[in-house]
C-alpha positions in Angstrom: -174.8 -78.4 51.1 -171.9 -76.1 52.7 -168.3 -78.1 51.8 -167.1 -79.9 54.8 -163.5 -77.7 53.6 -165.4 -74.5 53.8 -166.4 -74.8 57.5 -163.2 -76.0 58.9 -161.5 -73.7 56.9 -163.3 -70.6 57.2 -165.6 -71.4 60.5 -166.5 -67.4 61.2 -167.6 -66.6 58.0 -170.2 -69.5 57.6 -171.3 -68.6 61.0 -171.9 -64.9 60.1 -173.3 -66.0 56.6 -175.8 -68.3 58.9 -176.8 -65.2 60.9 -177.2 -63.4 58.3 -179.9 -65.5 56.9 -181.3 -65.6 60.2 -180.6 -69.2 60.7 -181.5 -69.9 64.3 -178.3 -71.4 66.3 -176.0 -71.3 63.4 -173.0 -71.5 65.7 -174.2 -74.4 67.6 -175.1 -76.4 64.3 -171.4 -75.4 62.9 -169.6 -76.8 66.3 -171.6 -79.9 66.1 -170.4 -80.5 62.6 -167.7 -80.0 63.5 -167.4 -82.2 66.5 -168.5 -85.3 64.9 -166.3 -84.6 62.2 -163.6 -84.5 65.3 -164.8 -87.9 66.1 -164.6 -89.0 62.4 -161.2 -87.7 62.7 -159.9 -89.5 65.7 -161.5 -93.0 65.0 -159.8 -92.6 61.5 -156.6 -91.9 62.9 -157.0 -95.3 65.6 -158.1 -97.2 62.6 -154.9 -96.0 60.6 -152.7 -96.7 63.5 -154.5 -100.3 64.3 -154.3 -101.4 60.6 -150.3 -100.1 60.9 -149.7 -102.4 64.2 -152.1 -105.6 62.9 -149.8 -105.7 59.5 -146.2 -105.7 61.7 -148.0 -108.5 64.3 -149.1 -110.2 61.2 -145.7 -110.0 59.7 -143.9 -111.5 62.9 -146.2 -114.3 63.0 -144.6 -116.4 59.7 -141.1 -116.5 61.4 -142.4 -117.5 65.0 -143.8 -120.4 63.7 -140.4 -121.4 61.1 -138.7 -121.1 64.7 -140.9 -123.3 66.3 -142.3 -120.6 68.9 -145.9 -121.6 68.0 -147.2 -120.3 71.4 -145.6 -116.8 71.4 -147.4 -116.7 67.3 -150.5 -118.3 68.6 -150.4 -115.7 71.5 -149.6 -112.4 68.5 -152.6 -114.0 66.3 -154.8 -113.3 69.6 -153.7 -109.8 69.3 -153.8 -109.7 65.5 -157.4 -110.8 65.9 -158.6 -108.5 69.2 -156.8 -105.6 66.7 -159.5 -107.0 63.7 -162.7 -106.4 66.6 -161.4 -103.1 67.2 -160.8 -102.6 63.4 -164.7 -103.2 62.7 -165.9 -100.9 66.1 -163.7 -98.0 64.6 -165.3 -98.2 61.3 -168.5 -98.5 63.1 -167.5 -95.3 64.4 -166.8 -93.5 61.2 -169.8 -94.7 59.6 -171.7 -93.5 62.6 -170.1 -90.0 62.1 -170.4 -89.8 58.4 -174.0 -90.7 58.6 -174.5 -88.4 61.9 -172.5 -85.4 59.4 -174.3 -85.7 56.5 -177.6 -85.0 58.4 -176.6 -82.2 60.2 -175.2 -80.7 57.1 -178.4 -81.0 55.2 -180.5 -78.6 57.6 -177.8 -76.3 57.3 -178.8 -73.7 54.8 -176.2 -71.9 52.3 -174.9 -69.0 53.2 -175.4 -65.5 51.2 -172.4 -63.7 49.3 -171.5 -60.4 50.7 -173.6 -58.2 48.2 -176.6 -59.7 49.4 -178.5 -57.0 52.0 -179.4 -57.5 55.8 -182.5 -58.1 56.0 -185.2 -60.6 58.1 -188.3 -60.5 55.5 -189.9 -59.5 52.3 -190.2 -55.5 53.1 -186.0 -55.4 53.4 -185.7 -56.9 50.1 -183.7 -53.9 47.9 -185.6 -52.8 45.0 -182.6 -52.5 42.2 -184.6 -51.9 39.1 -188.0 -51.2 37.6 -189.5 -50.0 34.2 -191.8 -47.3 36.3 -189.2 -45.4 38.1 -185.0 -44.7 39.1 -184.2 -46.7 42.0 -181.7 -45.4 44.6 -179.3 -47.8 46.9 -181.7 -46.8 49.9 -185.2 -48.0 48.1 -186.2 -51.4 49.5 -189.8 -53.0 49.3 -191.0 -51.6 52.3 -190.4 -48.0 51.4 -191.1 -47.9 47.5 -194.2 -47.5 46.1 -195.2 -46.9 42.8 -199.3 -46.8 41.6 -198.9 -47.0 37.5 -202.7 -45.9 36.5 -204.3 -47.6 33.3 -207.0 -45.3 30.8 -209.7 -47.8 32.4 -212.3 -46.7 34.9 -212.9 -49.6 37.8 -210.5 -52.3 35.9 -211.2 -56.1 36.8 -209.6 -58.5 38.8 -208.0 -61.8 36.2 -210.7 -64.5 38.2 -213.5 -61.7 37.0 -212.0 -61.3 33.4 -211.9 -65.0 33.2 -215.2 -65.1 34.1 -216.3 -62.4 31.5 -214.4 -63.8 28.7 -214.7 -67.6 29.1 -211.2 -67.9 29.3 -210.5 -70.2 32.8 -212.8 -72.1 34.8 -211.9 -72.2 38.3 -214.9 -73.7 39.5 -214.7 -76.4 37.0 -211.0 -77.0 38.2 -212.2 -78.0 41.5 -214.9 -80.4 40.3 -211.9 -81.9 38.3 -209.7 -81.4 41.2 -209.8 -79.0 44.0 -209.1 -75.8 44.3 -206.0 -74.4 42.8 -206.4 -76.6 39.4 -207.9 -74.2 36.9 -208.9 -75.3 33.7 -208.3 -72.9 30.5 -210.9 -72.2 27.7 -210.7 -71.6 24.5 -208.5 -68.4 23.9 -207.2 -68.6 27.6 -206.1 -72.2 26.5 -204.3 -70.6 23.6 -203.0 -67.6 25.3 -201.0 -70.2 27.9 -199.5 -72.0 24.8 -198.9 -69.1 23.1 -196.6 -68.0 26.2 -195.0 -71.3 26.9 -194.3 -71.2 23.2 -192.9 -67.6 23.4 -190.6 -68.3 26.6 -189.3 -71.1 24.5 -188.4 -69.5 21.4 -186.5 -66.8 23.5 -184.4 -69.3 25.7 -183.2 -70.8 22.6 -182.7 -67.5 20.7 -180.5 -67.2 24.0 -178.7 -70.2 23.5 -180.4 -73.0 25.8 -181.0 -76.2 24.9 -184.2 -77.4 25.0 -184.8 -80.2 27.7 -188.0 -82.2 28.2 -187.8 -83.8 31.2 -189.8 -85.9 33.5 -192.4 -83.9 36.3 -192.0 -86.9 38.6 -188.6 -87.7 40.4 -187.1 -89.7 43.1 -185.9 -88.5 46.2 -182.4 -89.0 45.4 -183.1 -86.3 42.1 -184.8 -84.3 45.2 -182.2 -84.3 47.7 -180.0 -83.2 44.9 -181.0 -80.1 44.6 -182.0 -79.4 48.0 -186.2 -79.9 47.8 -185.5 -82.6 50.4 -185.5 -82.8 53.4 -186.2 -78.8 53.2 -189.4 -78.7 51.3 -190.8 -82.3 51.5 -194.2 -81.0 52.8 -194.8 -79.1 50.2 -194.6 -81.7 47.3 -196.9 -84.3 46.5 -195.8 -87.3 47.4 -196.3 -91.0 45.3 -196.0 -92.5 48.3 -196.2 -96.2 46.6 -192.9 -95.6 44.4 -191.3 -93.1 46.8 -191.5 -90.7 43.6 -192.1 -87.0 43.9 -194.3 -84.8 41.9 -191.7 -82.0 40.5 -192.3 -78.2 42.1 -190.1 -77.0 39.0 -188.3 -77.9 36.5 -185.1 -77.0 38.5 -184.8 -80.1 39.9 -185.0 -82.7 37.1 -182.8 -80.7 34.9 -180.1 -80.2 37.3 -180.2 -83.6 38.3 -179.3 -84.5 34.5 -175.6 -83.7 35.8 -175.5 -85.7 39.5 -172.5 -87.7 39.3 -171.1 -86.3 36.4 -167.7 -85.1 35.9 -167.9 -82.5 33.2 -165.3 -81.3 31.2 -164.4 -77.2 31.9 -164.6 -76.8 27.8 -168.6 -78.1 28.3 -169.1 -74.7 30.3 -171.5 -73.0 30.7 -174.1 -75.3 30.1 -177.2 -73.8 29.7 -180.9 -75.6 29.5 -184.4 -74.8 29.3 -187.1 -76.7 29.6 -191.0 -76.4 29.7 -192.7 -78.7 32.5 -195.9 -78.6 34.8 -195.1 -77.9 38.3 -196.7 -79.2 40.9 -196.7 -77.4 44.7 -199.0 -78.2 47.5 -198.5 -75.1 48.9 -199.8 -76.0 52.9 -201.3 -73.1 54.8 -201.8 -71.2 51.9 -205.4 -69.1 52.2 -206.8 -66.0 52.1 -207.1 -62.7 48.9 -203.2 -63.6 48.1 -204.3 -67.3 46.3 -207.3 -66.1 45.0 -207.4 -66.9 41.1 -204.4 -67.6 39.4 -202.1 -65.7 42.2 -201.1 -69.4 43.8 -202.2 -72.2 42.4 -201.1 -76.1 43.1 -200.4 -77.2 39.3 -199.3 -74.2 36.9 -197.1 -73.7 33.6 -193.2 -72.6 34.0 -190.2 -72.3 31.8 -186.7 -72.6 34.1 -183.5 -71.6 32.6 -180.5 -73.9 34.0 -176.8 -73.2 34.0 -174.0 -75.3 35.1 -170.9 -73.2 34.9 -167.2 -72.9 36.4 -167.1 -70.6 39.8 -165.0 -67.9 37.7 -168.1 -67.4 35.3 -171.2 -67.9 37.5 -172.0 -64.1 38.6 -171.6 -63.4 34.8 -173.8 -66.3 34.1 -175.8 -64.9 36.3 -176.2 -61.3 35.1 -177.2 -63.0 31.8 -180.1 -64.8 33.1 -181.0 -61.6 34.7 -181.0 -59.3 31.3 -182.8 -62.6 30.0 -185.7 -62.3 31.9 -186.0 -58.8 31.9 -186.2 -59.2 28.7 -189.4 -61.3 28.4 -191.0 -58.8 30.8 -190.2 -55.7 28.3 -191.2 -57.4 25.4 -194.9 -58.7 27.2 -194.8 -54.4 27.6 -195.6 -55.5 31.7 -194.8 -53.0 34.6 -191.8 -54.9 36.4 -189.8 -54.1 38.9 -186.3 -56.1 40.1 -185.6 -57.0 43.6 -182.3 -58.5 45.3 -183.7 -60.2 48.0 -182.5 -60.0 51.7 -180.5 -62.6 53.8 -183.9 -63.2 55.8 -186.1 -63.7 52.6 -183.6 -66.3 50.9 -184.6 -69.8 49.7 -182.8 -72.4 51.7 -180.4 -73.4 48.5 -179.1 -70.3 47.2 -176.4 -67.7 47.8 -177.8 -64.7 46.1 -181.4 -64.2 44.0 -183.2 -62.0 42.6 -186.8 -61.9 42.4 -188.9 -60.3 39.3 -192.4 -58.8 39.9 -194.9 -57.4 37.9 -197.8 -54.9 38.9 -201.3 -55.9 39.2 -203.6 -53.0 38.3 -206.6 -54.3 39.4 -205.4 -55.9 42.2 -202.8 -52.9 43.3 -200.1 -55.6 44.4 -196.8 -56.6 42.8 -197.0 -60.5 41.4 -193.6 -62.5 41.9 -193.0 -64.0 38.5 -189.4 -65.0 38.7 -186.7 -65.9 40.9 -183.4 -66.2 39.2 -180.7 -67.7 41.6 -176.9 -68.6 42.1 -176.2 -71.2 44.2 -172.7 -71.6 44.6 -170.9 -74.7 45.1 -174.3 -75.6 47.1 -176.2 -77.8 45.0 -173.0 -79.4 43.4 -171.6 -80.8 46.5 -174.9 -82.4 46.8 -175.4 -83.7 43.4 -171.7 -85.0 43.3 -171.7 -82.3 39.9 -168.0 -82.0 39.0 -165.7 -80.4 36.3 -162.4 -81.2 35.4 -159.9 -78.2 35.7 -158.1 -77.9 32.1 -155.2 -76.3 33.6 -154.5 -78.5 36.9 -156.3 -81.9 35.8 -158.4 -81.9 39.0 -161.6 -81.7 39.5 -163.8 -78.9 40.9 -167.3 -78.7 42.3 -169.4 -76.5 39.6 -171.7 -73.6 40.2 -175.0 -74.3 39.6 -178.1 -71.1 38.6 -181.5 -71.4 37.8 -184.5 -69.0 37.0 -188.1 -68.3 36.2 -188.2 -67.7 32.2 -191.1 -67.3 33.3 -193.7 -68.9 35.5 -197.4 -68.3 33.9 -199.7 -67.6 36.1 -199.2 -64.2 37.5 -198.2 -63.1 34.3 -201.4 -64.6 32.2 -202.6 -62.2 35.2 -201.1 -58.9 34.8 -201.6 -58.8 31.0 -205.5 -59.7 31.5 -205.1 -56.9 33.9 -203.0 -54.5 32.8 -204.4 -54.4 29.3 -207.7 -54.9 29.6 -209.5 -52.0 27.5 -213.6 -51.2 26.6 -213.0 -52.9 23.5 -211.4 -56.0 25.5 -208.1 -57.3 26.5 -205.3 -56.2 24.4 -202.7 -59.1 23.8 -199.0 -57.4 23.7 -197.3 -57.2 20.0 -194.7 -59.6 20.5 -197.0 -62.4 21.1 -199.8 -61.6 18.5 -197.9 -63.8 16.2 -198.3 -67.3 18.9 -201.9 -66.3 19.9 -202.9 -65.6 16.4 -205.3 -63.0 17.8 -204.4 -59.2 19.0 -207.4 -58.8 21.2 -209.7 -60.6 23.5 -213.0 -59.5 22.8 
C-alpha cells in the first residue's frame, strides 16, 4: 500500500497518479486518509500531553501525604485517576484511527510512475516492441496490427489440434472437474514438462534461485502482496482453514521476505519458482476461454526480485530482456506492450505485458506480465533493508513476472507450427521433449 509519508508529503501527486489510473474519487479517498490520520494525530498529541500532566500530579502526591495534606493528595489521585479514563478513551481513539487507516489505505491502488501512458483500457496500452515489425512512440494496441501468415492452408485452432493429436482432453477435464481443468496426454503431457523444465533451466542460467513453495496460503501471505482484499473473488477459498488456493506463485515467494529486514549486500534477490496456479476467474465466458486461452488451474514459472529502490528499473529491464528471451528462443511471434494507467493491476507502478500471435485464432495471447511495484508491496509485507551507508532501514522494491505462464504458449506453438507433416516442436526444446515433431 501507498506510505502514509508519501501522501502527506506529496498529496498532489498521489492524487494525479490516482487519476491517472482512473481510480474513481481518488481525492476524496486521499482527504479521508488523511483526516483520520488528523484524528490519529490529535488524540496522540492529548494522550502525550495527559501522560505529561498524570506523571507531575503523580509526583506531587508523595510529599502531600509526608506533609500530612492527605485530602488535597486524595483529591490530586482523583485527577490522576479521571486522567487514567481519559488515557484509555484516547488510545481507544488511536486504535480506532489506525484500524479505520489501514482500511482505507488498502482499497487505495498504487500509483503509476511518470513513463507510464494515459490511457483507460487495453486498446491505449503502447505497443514498444515486437519481433514482426518497428514500433514507433505513436503505435498503441488499438492502432497496430500486424497478420504474420504461416505456409498452411486453413491452420487449426489448439482445442482442434488437441483433439487431432491426442494431446489434451478437455472434455475429460470437466468429468474430473469442470470446465477449465484440462488434462494432458501423452506427448501434450510431455510437451508441458518439457516447458516447465525449459523455463527452469533459463531462470537459473539467469541467476535465480530455485524456490518450491507451497500453492496454498493464508490470508495474511495474501494481503501481503495485495491479492486481498483486491482479488478475493477470484481465488478459491479453503474456507475451513481460512487458506487460499495460490493465483501465482507471486505471492508465496514474495511473502518468503514479510517481516524480514534484509541486509542491502543480499540485493537483488532474485527467485524462481515452478507452481500450479489456481484462478476462478468469475464472469469469464464466451470464444476468449475457449481451450487453453483461460483456464482455472494451469502451469507458470514467476521470476521474483527483491531489490534496493536505486536498482529496481534496472532489475526490471532484466526481467524484461529475460523473457523476451524465452519467447525468441520458442521462435514465437511476440510483441511487447507497456500498459496504460487505465489497464494497470491494482499492485503495481509500471508493467509490461508480453503477447504472442495466434495464427489460427488471429488474436494476440497474453503470456507475461512482468511488473515493478515500488515500495507498494513492501510496506505491506513489512519487507525491509538495512541501508549500509546510514544504518537505517528502507522499504525494498519488490518485481515479479511471467517466465512464462503455459497455456497460451503450449497454444501458439501448436498453432503457429503446425505443418502437413504435424506440429513442429521449436529447436531449443527438442532436447526436453525428446521429440522434434508431433505427428
Amino acid at each position: 500500500m501507498l506510505t502514509l509519508k508519501l501522501i502527506c508529503e506529496e498529496t498532489e501527486r498521489v492524487i494525479k497518479g490516482l487519476e491517472k489510473k482512473h481510480f474513481k474519487g481518488a481525492r476524496e479517498a486521499i482527504e479521508n486518509v488523511l483526516a483520520v490520520d488528523k484524528r490519529r494525530r490529535e488524540a496522540q498529541q492529548q494522550l502525550d500531553n495527559n501522560k505529561m500532566e498524570a506523571n507531575k500530579l503523580s509526583k506531587l502526591i508523595g510529599a502531600l501525604m509526608k506533609d500530612g495534606k492527605r485530602d488535597e493528595a486524595n483529591n490530586i489521585k482523583n485527577q490522576v485517576a479521571e486522567l487514567k479514563v481519559k488515557e484509555k478513551e484516547l488510545k481507544d481513539v488511536m486504535e480506532q484511527a489506525e484500524i479505520e487507516r489501514e482500511t482505507l489505505l488498502c482499497q487505495i491502488p498504487n500509483i503509476p510512475y511518470e513513463e507510464v501512458p494515459e490511457g483507460a483500457a487495453a486498446a491505449d496500452n503502447r505497443v514498444v516492441k515486437s519481433n514482426l515489425k518497428e514500433c514507433t512512440p505513436d503505435d498503441t494496441v488499438g492502432n497496430w496490427n500486424v497478420n504474420p501468415q504461416l505456409n498452411f492452408d486453413n491452420p487449426l485452432p489448439h482445442w482442434e489440434l488437441a483433439k487431432k493429436y491426442n494431446l489434451i482432453d478437455f472434455d475429460l477435464g470437466v468429468k474430473i472437474t469442470g470446465a477449465g481443468f484440462p488434462v494432458y496426454i501423452g506427448k501434450g503431457a510431455r510437451l508441458q514438462r518439457a516447458l516447465i523444465n525449459f523455463f527452469l533451466d533459463e531462470a537459473r542460467k539467469s541467476g535465480y534461485t530455485e524456490i518450491m513453495p507451497p500453492t496454498v496460503v493464508n490470508s495474511a501471505s495474501g494481503y501481503g502482496t495485495g491479492q486481498l482484499p483486491d482479488k478475493e473473488g477470484q481465488m478459491y477459498h479453503c474456507e475451513v482453514d481460512d487458506f487460499y488456493l495460490i493465483p501465482t506463485a507471486e505471492v508465496p515467494v514474495t511473502n518468503i521476505y514479510r517481516d524480514v529486514i534484509l541486509d542491502e549486500s543480499q540485493l537483488p534477490i532474485k527467485n524462481c519458482a515452478y507452481t500450479e496456479c489456481f484462478r476462478r476467474e468469475a464472469g469469464s465466458y464466451g470464444k476468449d476461454v475457449r481451450g487453453l486461452n483461460r483456464l482455472h488451474e494451469f502451469s507458470k514459472i514467476e521470476i521474483v526480485r527483491i531489490d534496493k529502490p536505486g536498482h529496481s528499473k534496472e532489475s526490471h529491464r532484466e526481467m524484461l530482456e529475460h523473457v523476451e528471451g524465452l519467447l525468441k528462443k520458442l521462435e514465437l511471434p511476440y510483441r511487447i506492450l507497456l500498459l496504460c494507467g487505465g489497464d494497470q493491476s491494482f499492485t503495481s507502478a509500471i508493467c509490461y505485458d508480453f503477447e504472442v500471435y495466434s495464427e489460427a485464432q488471429k488474436r494476440w495471447l497474453e503470456v507475461s506480465s512482468v511488473s515493478n511495484f515500488d515500495t507498494y508491496q513492501a510496506n505491506r509485507l513489512k519487507c525491509r533493508y538495512r541501508n549500509v551507508e546510514t544504518k537505517k532501514t528502507e522499504l525494498c522494491h519488490t518485481l515479479n513476472g511471467s517466465a512464462l505462464a503455459l497455456p497460451r504458449i503450449v497454444a501458439a506453438i501448436l498453432e503457429n507450427n503446425q505443418t502437413e507433416e504435424g506440429i513442429r516442436i521449436p529447436k531449443a526444446l527438442v532436447p526436453y521433449t525428446g521429440f522434434d515433431l508431433i505427428d
